[in-house]
C-alpha positions in Angstrom: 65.4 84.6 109.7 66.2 84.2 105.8 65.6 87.1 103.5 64.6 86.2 99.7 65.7 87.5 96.7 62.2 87.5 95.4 63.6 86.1 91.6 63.1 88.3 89.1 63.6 85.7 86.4 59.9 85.0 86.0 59.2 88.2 84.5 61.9 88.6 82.7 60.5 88.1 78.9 63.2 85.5 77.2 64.7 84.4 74.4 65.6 86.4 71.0 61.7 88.8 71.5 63.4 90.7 74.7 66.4 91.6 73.0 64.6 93.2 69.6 62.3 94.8 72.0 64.8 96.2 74.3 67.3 97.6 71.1 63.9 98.7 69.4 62.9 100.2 71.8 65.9 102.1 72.6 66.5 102.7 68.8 63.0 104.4 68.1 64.2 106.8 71.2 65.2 110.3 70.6 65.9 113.5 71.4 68.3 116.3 70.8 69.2 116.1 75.0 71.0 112.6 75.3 70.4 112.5 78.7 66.0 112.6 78.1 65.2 110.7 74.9 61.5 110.9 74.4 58.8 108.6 75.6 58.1 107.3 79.1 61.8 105.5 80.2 63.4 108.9 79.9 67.2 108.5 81.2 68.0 110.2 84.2 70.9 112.8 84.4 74.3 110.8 83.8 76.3 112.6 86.2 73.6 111.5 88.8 72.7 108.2 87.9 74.9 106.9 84.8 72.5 103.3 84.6 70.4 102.5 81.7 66.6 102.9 82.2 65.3 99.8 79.9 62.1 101.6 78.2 60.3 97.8 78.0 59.7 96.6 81.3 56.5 95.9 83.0 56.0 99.3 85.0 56.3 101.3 81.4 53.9 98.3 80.3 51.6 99.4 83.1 52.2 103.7 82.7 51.0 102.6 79.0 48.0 101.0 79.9 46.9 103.6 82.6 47.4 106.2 80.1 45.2 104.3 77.5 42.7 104.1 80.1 43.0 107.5 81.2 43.7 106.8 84.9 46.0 109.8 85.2 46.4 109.4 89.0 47.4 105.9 88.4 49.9 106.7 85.8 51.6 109.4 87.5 52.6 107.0 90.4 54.2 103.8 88.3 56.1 106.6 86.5 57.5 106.8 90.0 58.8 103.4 89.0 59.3 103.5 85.1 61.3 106.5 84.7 64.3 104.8 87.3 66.7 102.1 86.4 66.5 98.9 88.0 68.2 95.5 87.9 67.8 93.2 84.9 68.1 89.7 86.1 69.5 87.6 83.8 67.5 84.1 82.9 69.6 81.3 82.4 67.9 79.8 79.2 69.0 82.6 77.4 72.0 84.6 79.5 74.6 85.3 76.7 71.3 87.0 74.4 70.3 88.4 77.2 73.5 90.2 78.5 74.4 90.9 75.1 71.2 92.9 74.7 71.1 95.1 77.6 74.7 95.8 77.6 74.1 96.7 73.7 71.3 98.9 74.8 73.1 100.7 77.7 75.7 101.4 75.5 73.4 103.0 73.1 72.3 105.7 75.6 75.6 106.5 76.9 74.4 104.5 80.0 76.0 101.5 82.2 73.5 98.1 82.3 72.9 97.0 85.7 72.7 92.5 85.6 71.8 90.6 88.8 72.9 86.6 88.4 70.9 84.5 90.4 71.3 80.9 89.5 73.8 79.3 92.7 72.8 75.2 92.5 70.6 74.8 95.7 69.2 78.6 95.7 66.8 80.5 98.2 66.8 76.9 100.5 63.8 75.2 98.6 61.6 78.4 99.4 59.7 80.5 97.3 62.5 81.3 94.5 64.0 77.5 94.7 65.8 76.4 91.7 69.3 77.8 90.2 71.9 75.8 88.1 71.5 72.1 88.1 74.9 71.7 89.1 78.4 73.2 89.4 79.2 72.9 85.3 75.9 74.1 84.5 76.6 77.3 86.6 79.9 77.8 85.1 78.3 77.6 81.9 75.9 80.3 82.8 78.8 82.5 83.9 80.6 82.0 80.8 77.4 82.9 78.6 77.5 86.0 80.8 80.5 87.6 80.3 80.2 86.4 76.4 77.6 88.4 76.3 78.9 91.3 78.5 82.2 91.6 76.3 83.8 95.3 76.7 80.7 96.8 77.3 79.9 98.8 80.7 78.1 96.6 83.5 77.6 96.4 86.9 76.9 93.1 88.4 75.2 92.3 91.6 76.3 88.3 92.3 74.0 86.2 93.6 71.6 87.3 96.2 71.3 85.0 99.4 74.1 82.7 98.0 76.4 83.9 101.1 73.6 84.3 103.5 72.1 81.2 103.3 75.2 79.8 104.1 75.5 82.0 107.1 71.7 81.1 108.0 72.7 77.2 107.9 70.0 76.8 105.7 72.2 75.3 102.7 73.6 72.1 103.6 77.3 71.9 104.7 78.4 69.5 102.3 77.4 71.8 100.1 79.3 75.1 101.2 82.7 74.4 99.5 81.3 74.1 95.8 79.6 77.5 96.4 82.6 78.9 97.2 84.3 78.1 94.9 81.6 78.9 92.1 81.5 82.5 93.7 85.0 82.3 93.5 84.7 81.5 90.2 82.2 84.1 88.8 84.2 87.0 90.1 87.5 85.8 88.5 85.5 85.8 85.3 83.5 89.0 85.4 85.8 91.0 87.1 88.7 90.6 84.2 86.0 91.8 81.5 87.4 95.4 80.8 84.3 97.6 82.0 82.4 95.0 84.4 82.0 95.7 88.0 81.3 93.0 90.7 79.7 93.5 93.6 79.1 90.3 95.9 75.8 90.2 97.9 76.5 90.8 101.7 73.4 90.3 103.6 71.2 92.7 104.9 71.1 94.6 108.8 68.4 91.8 109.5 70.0 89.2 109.1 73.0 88.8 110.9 75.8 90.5 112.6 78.0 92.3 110.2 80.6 90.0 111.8 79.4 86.3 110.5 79.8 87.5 107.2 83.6 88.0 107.2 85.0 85.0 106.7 82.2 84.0 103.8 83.4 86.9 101.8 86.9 86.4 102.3 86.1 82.5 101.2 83.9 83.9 98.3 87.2 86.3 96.9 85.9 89.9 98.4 89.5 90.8 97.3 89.1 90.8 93.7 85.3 92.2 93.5 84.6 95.7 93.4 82.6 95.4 96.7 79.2 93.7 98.3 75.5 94.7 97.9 73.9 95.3 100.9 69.6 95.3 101.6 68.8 93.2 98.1 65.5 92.8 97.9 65.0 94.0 101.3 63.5 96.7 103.4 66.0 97.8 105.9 66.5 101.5 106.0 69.3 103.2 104.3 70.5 104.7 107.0 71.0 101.1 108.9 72.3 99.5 105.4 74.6 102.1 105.7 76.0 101.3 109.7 75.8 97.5 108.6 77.6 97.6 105.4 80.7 99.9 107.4 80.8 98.0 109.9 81.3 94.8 107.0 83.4 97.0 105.0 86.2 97.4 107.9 86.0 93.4 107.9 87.4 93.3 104.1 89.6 96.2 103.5 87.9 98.6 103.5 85.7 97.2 100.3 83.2 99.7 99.0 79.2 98.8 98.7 76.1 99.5 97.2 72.6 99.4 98.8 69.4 98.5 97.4 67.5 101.4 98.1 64.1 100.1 95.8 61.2 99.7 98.7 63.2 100.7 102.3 61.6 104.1 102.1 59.7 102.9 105.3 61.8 100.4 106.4 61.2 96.7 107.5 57.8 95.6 108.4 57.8 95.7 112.5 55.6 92.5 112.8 55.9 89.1 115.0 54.6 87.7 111.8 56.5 84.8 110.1 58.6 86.2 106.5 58.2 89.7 107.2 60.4 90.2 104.1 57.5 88.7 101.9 55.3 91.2 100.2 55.4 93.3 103.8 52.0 95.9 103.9 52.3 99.4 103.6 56.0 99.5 102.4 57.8 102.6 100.1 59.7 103.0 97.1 63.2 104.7 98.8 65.9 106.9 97.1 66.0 107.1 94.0 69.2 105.2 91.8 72.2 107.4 91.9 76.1 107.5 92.5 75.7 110.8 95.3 75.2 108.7 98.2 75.7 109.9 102.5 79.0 107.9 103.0 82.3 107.7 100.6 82.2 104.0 101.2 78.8 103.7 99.2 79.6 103.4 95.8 75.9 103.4 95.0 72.2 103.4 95.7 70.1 101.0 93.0 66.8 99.8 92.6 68.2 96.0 92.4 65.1 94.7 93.3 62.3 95.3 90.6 59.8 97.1 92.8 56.2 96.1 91.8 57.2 92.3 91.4 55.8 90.2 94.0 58.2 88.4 96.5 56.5 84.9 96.6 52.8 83.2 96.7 52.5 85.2 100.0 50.0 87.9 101.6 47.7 87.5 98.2 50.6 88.2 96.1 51.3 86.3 92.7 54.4 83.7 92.1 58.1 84.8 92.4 58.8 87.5 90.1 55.5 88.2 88.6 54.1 91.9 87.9 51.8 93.0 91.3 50.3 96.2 89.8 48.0 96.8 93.0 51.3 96.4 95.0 53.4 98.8 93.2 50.8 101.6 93.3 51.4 101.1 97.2 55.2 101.3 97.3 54.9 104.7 95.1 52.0 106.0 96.8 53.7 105.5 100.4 57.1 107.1 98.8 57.9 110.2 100.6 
C-alpha cells in the first residue's frame, strides 16, 4: 500500500502575482502585538508555533467569501484552517520567486517559512500526483533555484514526500533508485549549508512499512547531515502511532529528531477494505494544531504539511491533485475535536 503526497502544486498560484500578493498582503498587516497583526491569517504565538501563517491562501480565500455571504457557521470552521500555518509547496516553474517570497514574508512577521519540494524525476509511481523533474539536471536545477531563493532567511524544509517510500514500496523502478539517491543526497548538501534552513527528509508513515525497511534508504539518502525525517505527510495516521513509528526510525539513524504531519490524523486512518484508503478518506479530522510543544523530545515538531482542504486526487468525488475541496474542508474542521 502507497501513500500519496496529494501535490499541492496545483493550487499553488505562480509566477511573479503570488509573490506581490503574499508581501502585500503581509505588508497591509498590522498591529501594535507582533504576534496578531489584524485581518483573518493572524500569527499564532511565536513561542508556540514560530511558522508563518501566509494570509493569501485558499482557506482565507474561502473565510472571505463565507463572510461576504454571511454564512457565519461556515466561516467560523475554515478559520479552523486559515488562522494555522501550513506548508507552501514550492512549483517548479517558478521556485527561486517563489522561495524568495515566502521566506521574504516569514521574515517580515518575525516568523520561519515552512517549503515542501516535491519534484523527484519519476514521482508518486505514475499515480494521481505523477510528474516531477524531467530528469536529474533539471532537479538540480530546481534545488539550486531553491536555496537562491531561500538565502539567509529562516526555512524549514520537508524533502520530497514519497521519494523514499516508493522506493521501499518497489514501485519506482530499480534502475532508477541510485539517481534518486543521489539527488536526495544532493538536495540536503545544498539546503542544509544555507545558514537558517532546516531539512527534514520524508520517512514514511506507520502504514506503510515497518520502521525497519526504511533504515538503510535514509542512510543512502544522507539522514546524517539533515536535521531529521517527516513522518505521516499527507496522511492520516494518529499522532500517537507517528510518534511509536518515527522512535522506533529514529533509533535506526542516531537518534535523528522528526516532525509529524498532524493536518487531518485527528481521527486517524480510514479503517476500510477499500482500495487508496489514503485518498480523500470520509469523515476524517483536522488534528493538533502546528506547534514546537510536542509529547516526545524526539519530535521537533507538529505541522500542517499537508494543506488540509486540498483534494488528494480525482477520487471519492474529489477534484484533481491539489485543487481547493471547500465541501471537504468544512468536514475535516467540523469532525476536529
Amino acid at each position: 500500500m502507497y501513500s500519496s503526497s496529494a501535490v499541492i502544486r496545483g493550487a499553488v498560484k505562480t509566477g511573479a502575482a503570488l509573490v506581490g500578493a503574499v508581501l502585500l498582503a503581509t505588508g497591509c498587516s498590522s498591529s501594535d502585538d507582533p504576534d496578531k497583526p489584524e485581518g483573518s491569517a493572524t500569527q499564532q504565538p511565536k513561542g508556540t508555533d514560530p511558522y508563518w501563517v501566509n494570509p493569501d491562501t485558499n482557506a482565507t480565500r474561502q473565510l472571505a467569501t463565507y463572510q461576504q455571504e454571511n454564512k457565519d457557521a461556515d466561516a467560523e470552521l475554515i478559520k479552523k484552517i486559515a488562522e494555522q500555518p501550513t506548508g507552501e509547496w514550492l512549483v517548479p516553474e517558478n521556485a527561486q520567486d517563489q522561495a524568495r517570497g515566502f521566506t521574504e514574508a516569514a521574515e517580515a512577521a518575525d516568523r520561519d517559512a515552512l517549503l515542501v519540494l516535491y519534484n523527484i524525476p519519476h514521482r508518486d509511481c505514475g499515480q494521481y500526483s505523477k510528474g516531477g523533474a524531467a530528469d536529474g539536471d533539471a532537479y538540480r536545477k530546481f534545488i539550486d533555484e531553491v536555496a537562491a531563493g531561500i538565502e539567509d532567511r529562516r526555512a524549514t524544509v520537508i524533502l520530497e514526500p514519497d521519494a523514499l517510500l516508493h522506493l521501499v514500496g518497489d514501485c519506482t523502478p530499480q534502475e532508477l533508485h541510485e539517481e534518486r539517491y543521489d539527488l536526495l543526497r544532493g538536495a540536503i548538501d545544498k539546503l542544509h549549508a544555507l545558514k537558517n534552513t532546516k531539512v527534514y527528509i520524508d520517512g514514511g508513515n506507520p502504514g506503510a512499512a515497518d520502521p525497519d525497511s526504511f533504515y538503510e534508504p535514509l542512510q543512502r539518502a544522507g539522514i546524517d547531515k539533515a536535521d531529521g525525517f517527516a513522518v505521516n505527510v499527507s496522511n492520516y495516521y494518529s499522532t500517537e502511532d507517528s510518534i511509536e513509528f518515527g522512535k522506533k526510525l529514529s533509533d535506526k539513524v542516531g537518534g535523528k529528531p522528526f516532525v509529524i504531519d498532524t493536518s487531518r490524523n485527528g481521527n486517524g486512518p480510514w479503517e476500510t477494505g477499500e482500495s487508496d484508503p489514503w485518498c480523500n478518506p470520509p469523515g476524517r479530522a483536522l488534528g493538533e494544531a502546528p506547534t514546537v510543544q510536542t509529547a516526545d523530545e524526539r519530535v521537533d515538531a507538529y505541522l500542517w504539511i499537508k494543506r488540509p482542504g486540498e483534494s488528494d486526487g480525482d477520487c471519492r468525488g474529489g477534484p484533481k491533485a491539489g485543487e481547493w475541496w471547500p465541501e471537504y474542508a468544512l468536514g475535516l474542521a467540523k469532525n476536529a475535536k
